[in-house]
C-alpha positions as CSV (number, residue, x, y, z in Angstrom):
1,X,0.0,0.0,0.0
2,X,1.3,3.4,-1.3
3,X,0.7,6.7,-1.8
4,X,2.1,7.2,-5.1
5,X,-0.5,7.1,-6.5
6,X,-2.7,10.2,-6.6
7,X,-5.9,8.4,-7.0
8,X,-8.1,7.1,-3.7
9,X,-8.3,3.8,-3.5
10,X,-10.6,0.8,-1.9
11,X,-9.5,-0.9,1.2
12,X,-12.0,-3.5,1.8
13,X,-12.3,-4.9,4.9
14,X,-14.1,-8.3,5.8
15,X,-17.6,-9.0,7.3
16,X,-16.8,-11.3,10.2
17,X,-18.8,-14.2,8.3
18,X,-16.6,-15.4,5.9
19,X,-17.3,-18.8,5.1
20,X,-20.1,-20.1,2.9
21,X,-19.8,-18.2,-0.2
22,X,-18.2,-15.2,1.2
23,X,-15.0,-16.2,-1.1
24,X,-17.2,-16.4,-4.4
25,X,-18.1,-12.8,-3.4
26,X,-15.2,-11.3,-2.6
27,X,-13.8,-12.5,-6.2
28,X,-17.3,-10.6,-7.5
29,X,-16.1,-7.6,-5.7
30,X,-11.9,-7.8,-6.7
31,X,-13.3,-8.6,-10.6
32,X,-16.5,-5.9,-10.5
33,X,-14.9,-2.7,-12.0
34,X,-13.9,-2.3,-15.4
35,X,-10.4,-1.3,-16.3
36,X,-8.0,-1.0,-13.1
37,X,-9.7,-1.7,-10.0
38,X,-9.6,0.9,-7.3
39,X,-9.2,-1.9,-4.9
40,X,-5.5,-2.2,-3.9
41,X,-6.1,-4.3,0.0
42,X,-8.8,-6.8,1.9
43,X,-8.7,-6.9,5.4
44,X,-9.6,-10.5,7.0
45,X,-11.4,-9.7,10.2
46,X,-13.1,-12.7,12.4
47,X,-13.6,-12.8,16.0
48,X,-14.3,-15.3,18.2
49,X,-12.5,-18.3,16.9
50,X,-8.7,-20.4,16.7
51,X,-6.0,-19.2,15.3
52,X,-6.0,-22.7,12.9
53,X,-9.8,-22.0,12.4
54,X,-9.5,-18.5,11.4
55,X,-6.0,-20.0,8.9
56,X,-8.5,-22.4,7.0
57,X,-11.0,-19.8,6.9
58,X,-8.0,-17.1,5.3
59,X,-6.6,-19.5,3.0
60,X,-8.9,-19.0,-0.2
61,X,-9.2,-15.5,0.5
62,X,-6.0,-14.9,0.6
63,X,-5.3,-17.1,-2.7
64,X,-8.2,-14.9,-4.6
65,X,-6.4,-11.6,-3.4
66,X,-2.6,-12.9,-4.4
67,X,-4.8,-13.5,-8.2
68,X,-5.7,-9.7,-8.1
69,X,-2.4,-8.4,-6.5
70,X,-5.0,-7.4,-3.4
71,X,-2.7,-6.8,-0.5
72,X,-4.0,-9.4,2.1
73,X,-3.9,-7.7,5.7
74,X,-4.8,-9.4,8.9
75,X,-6.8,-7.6,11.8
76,X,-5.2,-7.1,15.1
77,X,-3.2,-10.4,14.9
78,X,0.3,-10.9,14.8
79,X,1.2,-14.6,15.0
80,X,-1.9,-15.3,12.6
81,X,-0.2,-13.0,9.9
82,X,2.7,-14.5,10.7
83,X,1.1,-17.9,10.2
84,X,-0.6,-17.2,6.8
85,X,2.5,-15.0,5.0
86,X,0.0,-12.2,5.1
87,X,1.1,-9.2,3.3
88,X,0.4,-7.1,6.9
89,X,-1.1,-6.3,9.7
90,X,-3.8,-4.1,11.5
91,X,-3.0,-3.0,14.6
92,X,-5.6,-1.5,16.6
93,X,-4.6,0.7,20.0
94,X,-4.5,-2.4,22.0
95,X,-2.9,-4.8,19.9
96,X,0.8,-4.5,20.2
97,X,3.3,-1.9,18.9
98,X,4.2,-1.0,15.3
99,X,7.8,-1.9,16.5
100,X,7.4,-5.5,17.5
101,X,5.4,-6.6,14.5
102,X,7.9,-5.5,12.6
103,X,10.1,-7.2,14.1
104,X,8.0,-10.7,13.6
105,X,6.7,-10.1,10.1
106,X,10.1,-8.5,8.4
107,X,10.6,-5.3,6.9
108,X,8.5,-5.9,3.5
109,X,5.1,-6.3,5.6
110,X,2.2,-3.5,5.8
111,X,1.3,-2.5,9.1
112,X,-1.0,-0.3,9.7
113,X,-2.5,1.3,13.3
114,X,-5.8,2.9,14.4
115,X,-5.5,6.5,15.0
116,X,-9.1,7.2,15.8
117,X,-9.5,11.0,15.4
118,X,-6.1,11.7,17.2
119,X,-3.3,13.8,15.2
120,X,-0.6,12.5,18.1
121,X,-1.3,8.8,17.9
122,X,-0.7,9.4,13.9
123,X,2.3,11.2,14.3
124,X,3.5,8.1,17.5
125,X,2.7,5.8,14.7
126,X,4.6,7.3,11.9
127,X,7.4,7.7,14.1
128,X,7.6,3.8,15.3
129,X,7.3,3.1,11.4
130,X,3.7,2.4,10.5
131,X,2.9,2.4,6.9
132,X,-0.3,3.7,7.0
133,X,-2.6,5.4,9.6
134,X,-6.5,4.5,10.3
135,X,-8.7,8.2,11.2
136,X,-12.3,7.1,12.0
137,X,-15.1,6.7,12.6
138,X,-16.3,9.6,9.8
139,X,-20.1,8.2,10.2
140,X,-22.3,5.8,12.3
141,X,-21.5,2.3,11.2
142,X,-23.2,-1.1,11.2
143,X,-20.4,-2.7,11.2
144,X,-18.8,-1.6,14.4
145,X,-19.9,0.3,17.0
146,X,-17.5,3.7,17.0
147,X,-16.3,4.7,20.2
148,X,-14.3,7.7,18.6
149,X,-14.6,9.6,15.6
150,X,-12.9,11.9,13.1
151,X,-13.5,14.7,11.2
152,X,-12.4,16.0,7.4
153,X,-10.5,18.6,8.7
154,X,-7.9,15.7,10.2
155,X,-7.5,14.4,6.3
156,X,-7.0,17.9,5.7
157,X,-4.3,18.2,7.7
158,X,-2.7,14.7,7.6
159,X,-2.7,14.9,3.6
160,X,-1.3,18.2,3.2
161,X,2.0,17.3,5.7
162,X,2.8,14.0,6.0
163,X,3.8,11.6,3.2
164,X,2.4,8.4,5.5
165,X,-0.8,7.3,3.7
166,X,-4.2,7.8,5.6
167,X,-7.0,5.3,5.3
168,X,-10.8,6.8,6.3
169,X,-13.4,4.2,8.1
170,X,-16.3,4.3,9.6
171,X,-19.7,4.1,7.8
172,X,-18.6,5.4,4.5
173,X,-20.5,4.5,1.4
174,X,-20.2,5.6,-2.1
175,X,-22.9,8.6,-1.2
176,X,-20.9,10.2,1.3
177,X,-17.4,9.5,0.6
178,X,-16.7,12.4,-2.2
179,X,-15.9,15.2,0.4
180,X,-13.4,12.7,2.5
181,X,-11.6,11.6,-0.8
182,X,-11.7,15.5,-2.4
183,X,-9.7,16.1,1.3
184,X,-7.0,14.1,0.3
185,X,-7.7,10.5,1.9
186,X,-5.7,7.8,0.7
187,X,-7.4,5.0,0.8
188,X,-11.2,4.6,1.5
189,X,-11.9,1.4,4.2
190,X,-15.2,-0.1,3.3
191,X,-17.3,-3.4,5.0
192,X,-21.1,-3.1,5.6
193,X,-21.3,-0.4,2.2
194,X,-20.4,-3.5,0.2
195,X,-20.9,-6.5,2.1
196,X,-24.6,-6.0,3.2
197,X,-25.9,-5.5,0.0
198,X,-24.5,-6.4,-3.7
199,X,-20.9,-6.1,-3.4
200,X,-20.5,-5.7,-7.2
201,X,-22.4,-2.5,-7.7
202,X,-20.9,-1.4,-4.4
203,X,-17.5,-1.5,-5.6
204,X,-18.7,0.0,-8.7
205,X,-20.6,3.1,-7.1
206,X,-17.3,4.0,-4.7
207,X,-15.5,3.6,-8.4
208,X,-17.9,6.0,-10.1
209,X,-17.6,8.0,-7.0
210,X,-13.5,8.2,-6.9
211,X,-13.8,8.9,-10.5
212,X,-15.9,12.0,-10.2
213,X,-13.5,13.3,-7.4
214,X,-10.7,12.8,-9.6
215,X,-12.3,14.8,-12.7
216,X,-13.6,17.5,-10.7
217,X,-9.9,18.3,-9.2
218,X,-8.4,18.2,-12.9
219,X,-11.1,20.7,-13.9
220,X,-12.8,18.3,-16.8
């Protein structure tokens, strides 16, 4: 995950039912868009169960990302990236330091921390060598229920003086996400927006709607 690119892009992020024929749909969602998919990582986030459960449950998701060159990042679990070869890790506040999974998972993987709506746990992150930060939530979710929240105005800021790429979550949906990407947001985190209803035309709206960001910035 990089921001190189100038264009947003879709950080997808697992419902925490993901057997049955959760796989066939998250290939529907990785192949919906036409042209080059906006959809650059998956998070794989369960609760609940064994690490060797959760492994057999990761396995074909992780193969359907590596066929799409989807980074594959684990939620808040270390030895179960570890385990897998995952491509990173999410770290949320209570879930270890950026340091030490580092220091497990090599210098190659993707680590990225909850920042919530604070500008200093950003700048802690960046410091111990995250390579992105998480700002959220920027709506009410179904998906989780938001103890803190963030504003534009942190995008805003982050964007405009740090090169460390910023992710956005927290109940945002191809309706409301134009004035978060127009603010400079790298990527766009997205679960219940796509998951709940027909993933393809999800990931197909927040395409449109990255698209019509993008034009209105180049003035076409």
């Amino acid at each position: 995950m990089s921001n190189t690119v100038t264009r947003c892009q879709l950080y997808l992020i697992s419902p925490l039912d993901v057997g049955g024929d959760f796989p066939a749909r998250l290939e529907r969602a990785l192949s919906a868009p036409e042209g080059k998919s906006p959809i650059t990582a998956f998070q794989f986030r369960v609760k609940g169960i064994g690490q060797h459960e959760a492994a057999e449950l990761a396995k074909p998701l992780q193969e359907i990302c590596a066929a799409h060159d989807v980074a594959f990042i684990v939620n808040d679990d270390v030895a179960l990236a570890k385990r897998l070869g995952a491509d990173g890790v999410h770290l949320g506040q209570q879930d270890g330091s950026v340091r030490d999974a580092r220091e497990e998972l090599g210098r190659e993987a993707q680590i990225g921390v909850t920042c919530h709506g604070s500008r200093h746990l950003a700048m802690e992150a960046g410091e111990n060598g995250a390579d992105y930060v998480a700002f959220g939530a920027f709506f009410p979710s179904t998906t989780k229920q938001a103890d803190h929240t963030a504003d534009i105005e942190l995008i805003e800021f982050w964007s405009g003086l740090f090169e460390i790429p910023s992710v956005a979550i927290g109940g945002i949906t191809p309706e409301n996400c134009a004035p978060i990407i127009a603010a400079g947001v790298d990527f766009i985190a997205a679960s219940g927006a796509v998951w709940n209803g027909d993933e393809v035309a999800a990931v197909r709206a927040f395409t449109e709607a990255i698209r019509s960001v993008e034009v209105n910035r180049r003035g076409e």
